[in-house]
C-alpha positions in Angstrom: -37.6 51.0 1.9 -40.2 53.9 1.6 -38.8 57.4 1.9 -41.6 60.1 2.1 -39.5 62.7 0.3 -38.5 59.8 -2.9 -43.0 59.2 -2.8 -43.4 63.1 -3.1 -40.5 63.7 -5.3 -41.0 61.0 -8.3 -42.7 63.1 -10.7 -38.3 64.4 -11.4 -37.5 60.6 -12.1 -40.2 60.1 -14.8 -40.4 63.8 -16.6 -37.2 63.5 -18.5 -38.1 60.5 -20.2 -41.4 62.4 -21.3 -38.9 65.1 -23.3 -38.8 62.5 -26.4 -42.5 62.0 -26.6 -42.9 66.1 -26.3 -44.2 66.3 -29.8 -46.5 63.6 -29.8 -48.0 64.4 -26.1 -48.5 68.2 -27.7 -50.7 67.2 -30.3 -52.5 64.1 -28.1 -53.6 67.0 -25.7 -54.6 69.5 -28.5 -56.8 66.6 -29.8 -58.3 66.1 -26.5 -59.1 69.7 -26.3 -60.9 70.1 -29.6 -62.4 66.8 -29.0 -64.1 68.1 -25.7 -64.7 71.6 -27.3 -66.5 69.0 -30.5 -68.3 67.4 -27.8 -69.1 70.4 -25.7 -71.4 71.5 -28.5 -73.6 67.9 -29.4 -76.3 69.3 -27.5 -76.6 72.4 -29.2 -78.8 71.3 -32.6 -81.5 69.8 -30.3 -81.8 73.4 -28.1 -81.9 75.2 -31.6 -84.6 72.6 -33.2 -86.5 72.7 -29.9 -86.3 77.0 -29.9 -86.9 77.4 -33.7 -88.4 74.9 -34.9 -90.7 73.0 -32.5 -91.6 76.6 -29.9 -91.3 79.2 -32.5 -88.4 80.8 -30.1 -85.1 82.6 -30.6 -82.5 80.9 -29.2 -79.0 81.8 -28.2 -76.3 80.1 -30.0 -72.4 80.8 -29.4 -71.2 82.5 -32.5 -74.6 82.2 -34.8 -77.0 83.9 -33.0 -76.9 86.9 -34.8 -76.9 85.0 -38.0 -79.7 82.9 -37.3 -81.9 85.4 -36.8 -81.4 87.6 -40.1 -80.9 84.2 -42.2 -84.1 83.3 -44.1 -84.0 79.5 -43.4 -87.1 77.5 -42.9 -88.3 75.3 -40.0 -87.8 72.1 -42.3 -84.0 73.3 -43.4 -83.2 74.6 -39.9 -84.1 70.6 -39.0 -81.9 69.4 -41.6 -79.1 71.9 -40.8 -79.0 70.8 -37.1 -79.2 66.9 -38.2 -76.5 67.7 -40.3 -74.7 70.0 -37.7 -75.0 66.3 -35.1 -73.4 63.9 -37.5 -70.4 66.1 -38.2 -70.0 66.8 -34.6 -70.2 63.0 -34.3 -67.5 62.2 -37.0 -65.4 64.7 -36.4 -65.0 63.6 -32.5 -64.9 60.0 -33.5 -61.8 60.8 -35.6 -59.9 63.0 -32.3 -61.4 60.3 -30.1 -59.3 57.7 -32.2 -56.0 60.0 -33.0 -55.4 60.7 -29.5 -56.5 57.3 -28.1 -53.9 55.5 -29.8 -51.6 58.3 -29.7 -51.7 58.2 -26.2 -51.7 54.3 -26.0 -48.6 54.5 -27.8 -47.0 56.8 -25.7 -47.8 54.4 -23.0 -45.8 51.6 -24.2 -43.0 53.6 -25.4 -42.4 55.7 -21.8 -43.0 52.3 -19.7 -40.2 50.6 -21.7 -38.3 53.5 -21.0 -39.0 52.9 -17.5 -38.4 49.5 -17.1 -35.2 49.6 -18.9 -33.7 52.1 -16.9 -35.1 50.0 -13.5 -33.2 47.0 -14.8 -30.1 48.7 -15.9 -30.5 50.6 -12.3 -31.0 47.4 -10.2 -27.9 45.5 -12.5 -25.1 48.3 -11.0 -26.6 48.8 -7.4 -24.0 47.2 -5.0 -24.5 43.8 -3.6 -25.4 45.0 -0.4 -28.3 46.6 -1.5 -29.2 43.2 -3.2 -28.6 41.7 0.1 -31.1 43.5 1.8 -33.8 43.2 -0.9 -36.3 40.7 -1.5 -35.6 39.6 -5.2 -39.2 39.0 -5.2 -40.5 42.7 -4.3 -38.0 43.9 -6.6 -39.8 41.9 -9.9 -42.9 42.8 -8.5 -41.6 46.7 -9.1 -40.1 45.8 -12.5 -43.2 44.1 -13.6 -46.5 45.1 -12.2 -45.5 48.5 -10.5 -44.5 49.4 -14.2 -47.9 48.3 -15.6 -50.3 50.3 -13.6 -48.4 53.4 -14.7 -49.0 52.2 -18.6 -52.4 51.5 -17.9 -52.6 55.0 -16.0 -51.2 56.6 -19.0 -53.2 54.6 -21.6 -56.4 55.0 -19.6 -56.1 57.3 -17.2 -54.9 60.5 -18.4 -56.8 60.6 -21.3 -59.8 59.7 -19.1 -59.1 62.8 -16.7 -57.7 65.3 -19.4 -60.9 64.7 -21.6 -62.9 64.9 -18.6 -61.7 67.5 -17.3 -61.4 70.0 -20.8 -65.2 68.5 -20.6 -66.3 70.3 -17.6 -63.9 73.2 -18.5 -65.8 73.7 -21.7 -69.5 72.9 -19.9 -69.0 75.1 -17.4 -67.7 78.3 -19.4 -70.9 77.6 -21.6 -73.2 77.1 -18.9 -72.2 80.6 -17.3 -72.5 82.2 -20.8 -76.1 81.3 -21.1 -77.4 81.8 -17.6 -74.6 82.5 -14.8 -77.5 82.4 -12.2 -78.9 79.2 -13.3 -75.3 77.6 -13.6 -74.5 78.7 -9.7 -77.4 76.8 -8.5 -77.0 73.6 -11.0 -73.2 73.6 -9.5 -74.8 73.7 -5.8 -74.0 70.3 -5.0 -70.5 70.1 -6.9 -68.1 71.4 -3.6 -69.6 68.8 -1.7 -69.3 66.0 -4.6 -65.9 67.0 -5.0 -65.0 66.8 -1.4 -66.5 63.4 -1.5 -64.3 61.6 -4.4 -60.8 63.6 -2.8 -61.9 62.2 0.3 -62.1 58.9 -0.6 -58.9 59.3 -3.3 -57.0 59.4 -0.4 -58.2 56.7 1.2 -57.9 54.5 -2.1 -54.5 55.9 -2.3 -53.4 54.6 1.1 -55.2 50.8 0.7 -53.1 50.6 -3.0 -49.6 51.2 -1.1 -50.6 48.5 1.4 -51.8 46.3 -1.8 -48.7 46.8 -3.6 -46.2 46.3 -0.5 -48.3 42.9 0.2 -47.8 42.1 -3.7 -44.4 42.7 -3.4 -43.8 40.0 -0.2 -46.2 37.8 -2.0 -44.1 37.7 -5.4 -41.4 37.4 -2.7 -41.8 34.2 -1.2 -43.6 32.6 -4.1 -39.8 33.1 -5.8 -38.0 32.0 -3.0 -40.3 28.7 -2.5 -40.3 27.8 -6.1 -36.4 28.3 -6.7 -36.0 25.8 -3.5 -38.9 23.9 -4.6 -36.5 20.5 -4.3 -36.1 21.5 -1.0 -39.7 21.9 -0.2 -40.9 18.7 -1.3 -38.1 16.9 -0.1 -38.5 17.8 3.3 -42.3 17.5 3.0 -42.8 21.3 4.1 -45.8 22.4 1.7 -48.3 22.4 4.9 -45.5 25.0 6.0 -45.1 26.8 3.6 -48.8 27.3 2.8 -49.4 28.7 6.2 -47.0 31.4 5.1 -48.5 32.2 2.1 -51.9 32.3 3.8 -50.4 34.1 6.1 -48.6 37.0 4.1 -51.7 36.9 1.9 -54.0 38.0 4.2 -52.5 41.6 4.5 -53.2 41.8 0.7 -56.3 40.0 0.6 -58.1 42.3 3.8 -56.0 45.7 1.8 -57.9 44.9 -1.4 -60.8 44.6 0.5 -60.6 48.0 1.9 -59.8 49.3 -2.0 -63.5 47.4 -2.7 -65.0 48.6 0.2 -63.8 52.4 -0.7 -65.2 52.1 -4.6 -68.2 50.7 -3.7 -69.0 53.6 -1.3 -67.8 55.9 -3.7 -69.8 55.8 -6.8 -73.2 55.5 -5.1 -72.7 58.8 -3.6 -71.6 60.6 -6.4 -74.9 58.8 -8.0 -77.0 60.4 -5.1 -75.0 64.1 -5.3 -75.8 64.0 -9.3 -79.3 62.9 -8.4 -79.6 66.1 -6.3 -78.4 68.7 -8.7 -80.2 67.1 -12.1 -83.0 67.6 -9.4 -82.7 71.1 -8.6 -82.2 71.9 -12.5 -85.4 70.6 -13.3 -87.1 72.3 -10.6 -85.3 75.6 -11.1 -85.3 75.5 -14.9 -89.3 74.7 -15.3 -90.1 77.4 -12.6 -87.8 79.4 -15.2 -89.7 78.4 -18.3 -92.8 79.0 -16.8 -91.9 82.4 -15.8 -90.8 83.5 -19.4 -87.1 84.0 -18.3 -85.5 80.8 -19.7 -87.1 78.7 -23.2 -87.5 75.2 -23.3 -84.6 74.6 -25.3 -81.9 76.5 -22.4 -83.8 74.3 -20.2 -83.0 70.8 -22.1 -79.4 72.0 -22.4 -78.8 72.3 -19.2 -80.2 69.6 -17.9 -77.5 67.8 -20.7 -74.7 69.3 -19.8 -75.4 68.7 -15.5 -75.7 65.5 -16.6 -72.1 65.6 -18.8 -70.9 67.2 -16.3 -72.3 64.4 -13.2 -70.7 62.1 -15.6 -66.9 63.2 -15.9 -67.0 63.3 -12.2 -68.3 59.6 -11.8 -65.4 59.0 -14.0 -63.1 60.4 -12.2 -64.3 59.0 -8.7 -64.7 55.4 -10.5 -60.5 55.9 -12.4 -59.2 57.0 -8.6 -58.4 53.2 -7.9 -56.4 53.3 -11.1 -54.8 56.6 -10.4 -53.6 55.7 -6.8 -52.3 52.2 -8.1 -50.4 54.1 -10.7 -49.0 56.5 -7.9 -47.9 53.9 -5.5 -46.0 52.0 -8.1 -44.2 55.6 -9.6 -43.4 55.6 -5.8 -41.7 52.0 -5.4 -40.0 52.6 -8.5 -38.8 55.6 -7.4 -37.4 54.2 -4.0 -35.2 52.1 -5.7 -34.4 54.6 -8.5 -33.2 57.0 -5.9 -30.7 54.6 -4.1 -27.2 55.3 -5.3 -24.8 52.0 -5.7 -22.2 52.3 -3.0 -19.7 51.0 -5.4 -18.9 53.7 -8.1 -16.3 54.7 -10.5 -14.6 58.1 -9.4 -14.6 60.9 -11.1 -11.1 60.3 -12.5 -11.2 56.8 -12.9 -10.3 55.1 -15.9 -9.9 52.3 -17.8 -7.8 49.5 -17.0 -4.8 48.1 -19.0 -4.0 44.7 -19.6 -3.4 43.3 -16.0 -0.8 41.3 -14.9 -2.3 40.3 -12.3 -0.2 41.4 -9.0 -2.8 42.0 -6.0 -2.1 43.7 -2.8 -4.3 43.8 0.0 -2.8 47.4 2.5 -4.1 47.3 6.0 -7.5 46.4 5.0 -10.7 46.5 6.8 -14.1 45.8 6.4 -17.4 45.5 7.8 -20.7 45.2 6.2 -22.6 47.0 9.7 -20.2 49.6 11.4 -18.7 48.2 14.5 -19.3 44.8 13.3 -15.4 44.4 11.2 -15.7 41.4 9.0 -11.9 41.5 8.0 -9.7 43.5 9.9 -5.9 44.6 9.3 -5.5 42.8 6.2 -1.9 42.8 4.3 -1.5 40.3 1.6 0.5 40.8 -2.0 0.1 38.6 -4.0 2.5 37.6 -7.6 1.7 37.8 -11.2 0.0 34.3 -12.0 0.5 33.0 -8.4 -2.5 30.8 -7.1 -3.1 31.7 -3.1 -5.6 29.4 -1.6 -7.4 31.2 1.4 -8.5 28.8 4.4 -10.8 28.5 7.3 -14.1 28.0 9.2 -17.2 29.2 7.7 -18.1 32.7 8.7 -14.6 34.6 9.1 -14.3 36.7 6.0 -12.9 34.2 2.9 -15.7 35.2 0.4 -15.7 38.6 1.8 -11.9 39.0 1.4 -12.0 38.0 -2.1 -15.2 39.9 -3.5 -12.9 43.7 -2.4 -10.9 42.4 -5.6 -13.7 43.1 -8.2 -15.5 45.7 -6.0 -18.5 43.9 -5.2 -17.6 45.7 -2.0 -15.4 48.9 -1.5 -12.7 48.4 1.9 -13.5 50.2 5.0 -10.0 51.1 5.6 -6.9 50.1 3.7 -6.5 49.8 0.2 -6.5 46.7 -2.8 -4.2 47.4 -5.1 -3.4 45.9 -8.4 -0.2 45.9 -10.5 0.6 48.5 -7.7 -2.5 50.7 -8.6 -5.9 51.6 -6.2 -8.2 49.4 -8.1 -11.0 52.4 -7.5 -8.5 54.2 -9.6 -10.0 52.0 -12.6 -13.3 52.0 -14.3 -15.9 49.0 -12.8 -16.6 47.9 -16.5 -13.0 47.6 -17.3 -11.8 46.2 -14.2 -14.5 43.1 -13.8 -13.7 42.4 -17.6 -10.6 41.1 -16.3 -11.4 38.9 -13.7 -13.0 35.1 -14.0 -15.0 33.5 -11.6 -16.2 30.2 -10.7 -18.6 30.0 -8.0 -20.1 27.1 -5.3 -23.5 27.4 -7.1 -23.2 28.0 -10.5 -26.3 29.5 -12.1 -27.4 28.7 -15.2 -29.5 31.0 -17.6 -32.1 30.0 -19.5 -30.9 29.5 -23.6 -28.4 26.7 -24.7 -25.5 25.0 -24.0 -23.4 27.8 -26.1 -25.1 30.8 -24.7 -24.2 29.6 -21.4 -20.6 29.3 -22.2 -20.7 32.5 -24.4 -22.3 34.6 -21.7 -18.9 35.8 -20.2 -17.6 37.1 -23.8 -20.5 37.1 -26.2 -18.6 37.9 -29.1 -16.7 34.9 -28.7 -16.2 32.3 -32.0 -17.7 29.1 -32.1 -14.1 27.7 -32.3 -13.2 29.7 -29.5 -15.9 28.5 -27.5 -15.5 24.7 -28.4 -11.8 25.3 -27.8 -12.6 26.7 -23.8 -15.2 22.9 -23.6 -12.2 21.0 -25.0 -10.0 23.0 -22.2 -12.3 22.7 -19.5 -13.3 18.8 -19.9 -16.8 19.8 -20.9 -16.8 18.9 -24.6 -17.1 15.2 -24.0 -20.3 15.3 -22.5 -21.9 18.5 -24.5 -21.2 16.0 -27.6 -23.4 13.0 -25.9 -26.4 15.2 -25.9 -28.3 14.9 -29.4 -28.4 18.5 -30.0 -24.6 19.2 -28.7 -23.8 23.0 -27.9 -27.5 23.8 -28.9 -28.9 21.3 -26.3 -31.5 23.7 -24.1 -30.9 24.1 -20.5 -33.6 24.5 -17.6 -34.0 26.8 -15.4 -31.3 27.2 -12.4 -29.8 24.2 -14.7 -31.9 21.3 -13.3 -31.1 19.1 -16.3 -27.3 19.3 -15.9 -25.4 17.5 -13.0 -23.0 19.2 -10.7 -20.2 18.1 -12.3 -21.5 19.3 -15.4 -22.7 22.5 -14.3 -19.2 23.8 -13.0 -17.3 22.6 -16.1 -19.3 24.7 -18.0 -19.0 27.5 -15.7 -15.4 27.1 -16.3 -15.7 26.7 -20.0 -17.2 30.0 -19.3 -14.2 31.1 -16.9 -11.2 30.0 -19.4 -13.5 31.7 -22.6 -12.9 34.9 -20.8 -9.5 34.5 -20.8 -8.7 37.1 -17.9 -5.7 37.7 -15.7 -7.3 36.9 -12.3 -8.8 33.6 -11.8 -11.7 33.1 -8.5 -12.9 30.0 -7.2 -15.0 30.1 -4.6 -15.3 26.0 -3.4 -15.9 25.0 -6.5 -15.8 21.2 -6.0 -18.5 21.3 -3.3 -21.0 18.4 -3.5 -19.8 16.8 -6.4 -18.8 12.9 -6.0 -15.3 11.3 -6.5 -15.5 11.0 -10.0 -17.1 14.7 -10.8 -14.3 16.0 -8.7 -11.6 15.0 -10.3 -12.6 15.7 -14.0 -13.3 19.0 -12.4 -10.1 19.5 -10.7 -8.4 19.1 -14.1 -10.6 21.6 -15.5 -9.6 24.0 -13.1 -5.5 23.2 -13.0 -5.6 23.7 -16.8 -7.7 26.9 -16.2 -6.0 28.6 -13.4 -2.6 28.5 -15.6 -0.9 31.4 -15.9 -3.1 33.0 -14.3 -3.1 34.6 -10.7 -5.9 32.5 -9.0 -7.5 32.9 -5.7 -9.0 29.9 -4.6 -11.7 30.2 -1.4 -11.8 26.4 0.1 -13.0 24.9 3.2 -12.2 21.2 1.8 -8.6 21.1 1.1 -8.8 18.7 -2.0 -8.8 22.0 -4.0 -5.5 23.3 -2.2 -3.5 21.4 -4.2 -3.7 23.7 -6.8 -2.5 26.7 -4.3 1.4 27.7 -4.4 0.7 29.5 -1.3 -2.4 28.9 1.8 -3.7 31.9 3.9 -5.4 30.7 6.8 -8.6 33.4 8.1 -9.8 33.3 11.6 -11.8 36.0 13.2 -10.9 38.1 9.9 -7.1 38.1 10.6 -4.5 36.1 8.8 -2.9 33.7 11.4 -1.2 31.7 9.0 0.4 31.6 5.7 2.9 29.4 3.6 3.0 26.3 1.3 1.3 22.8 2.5 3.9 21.1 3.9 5.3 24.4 5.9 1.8 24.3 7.5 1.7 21.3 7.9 5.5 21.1 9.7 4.2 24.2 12.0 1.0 21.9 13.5 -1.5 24.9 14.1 -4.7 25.5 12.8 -4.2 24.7 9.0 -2.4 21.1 10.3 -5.4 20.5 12.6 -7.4 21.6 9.7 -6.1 18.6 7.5 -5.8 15.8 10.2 -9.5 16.2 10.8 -10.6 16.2 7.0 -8.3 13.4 6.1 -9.5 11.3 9.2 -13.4 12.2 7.9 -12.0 11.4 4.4 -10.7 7.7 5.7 -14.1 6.9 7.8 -15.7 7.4 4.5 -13.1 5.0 2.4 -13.8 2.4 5.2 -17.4 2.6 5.4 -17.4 2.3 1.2 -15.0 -0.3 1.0 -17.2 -2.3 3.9 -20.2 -1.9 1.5 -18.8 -3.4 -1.2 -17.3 -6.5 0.5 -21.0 -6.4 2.3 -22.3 -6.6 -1.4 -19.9 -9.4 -2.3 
């Protein structure tokens, strides 16, 4: 999903959400300065003791040379003066150092929450098709540790660099004012030390995009094998699945590496460059001395400040790793910023009125590749509170027909109309509010019993949540539990049965209390007994209601006044059961071949018993 033009262009994502923090960023920076400009000047009371004091020599000082001269201070209070002149320096840059360390730290926080709400918000409304293509575990990997290395970037980073470089800013304006010649050869080696660490940035750069992308299929299928860990075990596939792992990790293993290798190289030749050029100011500078042109003290300053200046450029080479990590994961973000949801509310949409619930399905295609039609000529209308059940073999457009009613997916051609409107006519928000569903595999969130139930209308009362239980056969067994509605549930809902789980999912469904009913096989895997409690649940929740009920076992067809029949993404049949059934096509075959599986399975039960017996 990387798009050169998003990686370039990502710095337009992230600025706005800078404009709040303007103030605060202002005076972090102006801290920085006149902590550098503080710090620039620490080595200036040792040149003046060693001038005056120790050598007997005038000395050049920025803004008090000409008042040192006339000023009638001894050598003992010019001693004191510059120990004096040191520990203010000292406090005084201790105090920025702290101000605009936390200030920036802060700023740190607050921008990366902005940024990870906004990414969650953004990945909520992007279409499902999107989803489909994603790998939910790359796409955590950006909400989560993408997000941190720009904090610790900020945080660390910048204030690293900015300091660093108003540091050599400073340095270097001082150095030229003292002795431009001398500072020209000092700065000798600097355009080759320079070339060195952009070199190598680079390089850094383009390892941490590799890392990142590996972390990303990493998180990946870590996700996917621990959500099917049931699966794993039960087929005894860890060897398998560690081989993949192994396998995926070694692309981030050897790309870390390379980030390693690149640091280590590095920082050892910056070491050798500021070597070199703290070599050629000692040479130059005592040749200097000796020759009456420079005093002891211009000598011992400059041989501090090439080796502050060596320094901020170590610094920099040694924070490129965190720099580059930081860039990479503004870039994933970015990516999945810039994609637009194929499902959006038009410009003159708005919201929906109470529906009734009348659905119409005009000449409608769809296909989720072009060329490839899923569904294709559609026309289906559909009554106020009518229940439609929509039959056929796996793979011909059931799930796909019904998800064009909440948008999940906009028609290629035709049009889905409700109450005789263009649903994209209404607002997403207000149209989804309307509609209930009850899927296959009901997910559970993490919480209780009660948030579970109240996740489809959170402002719901506790009597109107025990009342949708009652209503949706659910109460009997949430009372059993010795904590009732407050009773925790796991992850995915492993500590619920099937049966269970979908009552409460239509606890959830009836809570809602919305015009259109979907059921997408809701009594899959779920024995005798489970199914019928739950196929009383759902008869008491699809009433009055206009329900369309996806089912490839027809024990949930009961509840249908009408049965469309799907093959190849065409409707080839459509009536009640028993017309079907009296016209002997596909629907008939359809039923003769479940209810012959259906009395197999009655035999071979009721031979087990007598077996037992």
């Amino acid at each position: 999903m990387h798009d050169k033009k998003t990686g370039r262009n990502w710095v337009r994502h992230f600025l706005p959400l800078l404009r709040p923090f303007r103030k605060q960023l202002s005076v972090a920076v102006l801290a920085m300065v006149l902590d550098a400009l503080v710090n620039v000047f620490r080595p200036w009371p040792l040149k003046v003791v060693i001038d005056r004091v120790l050598s007997h020599k005038p000395s050049r000082v920025p803004f008090l040379h000409g008042w040192l001269d006339s000023a009638p201070f001894s050598k003992m209070e010019i001693l004191y003066g510059a120990c004096a002149v040191t520990l203010l320096i000292a406090v005084i840059g201790g105090f920025l150092t702290y101000y605009f360390t936390r200030a920036m730290g802060d700023l740190a926080q607050h921008f990366v929450f902005a940024i990870r709400r906004n990414l969650f918000a953004h990945l909520q409304r992007l279409s499902l098709r999107f989803h489909d293509q994603q790998r939910t575990g790359d796409l955590i990997t950006r909400l989560t540790s993408d997000t941190q290395a720009i904090q610790e970037m900020i945080a660390n980073g910048i204030t690293v660099f900015g300091l660093n470089i108003c540091l050599l800013t400073g340095i270097l304006a001082l150095m030229f004012w003292l002795n431009w010649r001398f500072a020209l050869i000092s700065l000798s080696v600097a355009p080759l030390l320079f070339w060195t660490v952009f070199r190598y940035k680079r390089r850094i750069k383009s390892a941490s995009r590799k890392a990142r992308a590996s972390t990303g299929q990493l998180a990946s299928l870590a996700q996917e094998t621990l959500a099917s860990i049931r699966i794993v075990q039960g087929l005894a596939q860890e060897e398998q699945q560690d081989e993949r792992f192994q396998a995926r990790s070694e692309t981030h293993h050897q790309a870390y590496l390379d980030i390693v290798r690149y640091q280590a190289r590095v920082v050892p030749l910056v070491d050798v460059f500021a070597a070199i050029g703290i070599a050629i100011v000692m040479w130059y500078g005592a040749t200097r001395v000796l020759a009456g042109e420079l005093t002891t003290g211009d000598v011992v300053l400059f041989f501090a400040y090439i080796t502050n200046l060596y320094n901020p450029m170590k610094g920099l080479a040694r924070s490129s790793y965190l720099f580059s990590k930081a860039s990479v994961g503004a870039e994933r973000i970015a990516e999945v910023m810039s994609v637009r949801s194929e499902v959006t509310d038009r410009k003159s949409a708005r919201p929906a009125p109470r529906l009734k619930g009348q659905i119409e399905f005009r000449d409608v295609s769809f296909g989720y590749e072009a060329g490839r039609p899923v569904l294709s000529h559609i026309n289906l209308a559909i009554a106020p509170g009518e229940k439609i059940a929509i039959v056929g073999p796996t793979g011909v457009g059931k799930s796909t027909l019904v998800s064009l009613v909440p948008r999940f997916y906009d028609p290629t051609d035709g049009k889905v109309r409700i109450d005789g409107e263009d649903l994209r006519n209404y607002t997403l928000q207000s149209l989804r509010e309307q509609i209930s569903l009850v899927l296959q595999d009901q997910l559970m969130f993490s919480g209780t019993i009660y948030d579970n139930i109240a996740f489809g209308r959170p402002g719901a009362s506790d009597e109107e949540i025990a009342a949708a239980a009652v209503t949706a056969n659910a109460d009997e067994f949430i009372q059993r539990f010795p904590e009732g509605y407050e009773t925790l549930v796991a992850e995915r809902g492993t500590t619920l049965s099937g049966g269970q789980k979908q009552r409460i999912a239509i606890a959830r469904a009836i809570l809602r209390d919305a015009p259109i009913l979907i059921l997408d096989e809701p009594t899959t895997g779920l024995d005798a007994a489970a199914e019928r409690t739950v196929m009383d649940a759902l008869e008491r929740a699809a009433a009055r209601r206009t329900t369309l009920i996806i089912a490839h076992r027809l024990v949930t067809v009961r509840l249908a006044d009408r049965i469309v029949v799907l093959d190849r993404g065409r409707i080839v049949e459509e009536g009640t059961h028993l017309e079907l059934l009296a016209r002997n096509g596909w629907y008939a075959r359809l039923y003769r071949l479940q209810m012959s599986t259906e009395m197999e399975k009655a035999l071979v039960s009721a031979n087990r018993a007598l077996a037992l017996e």
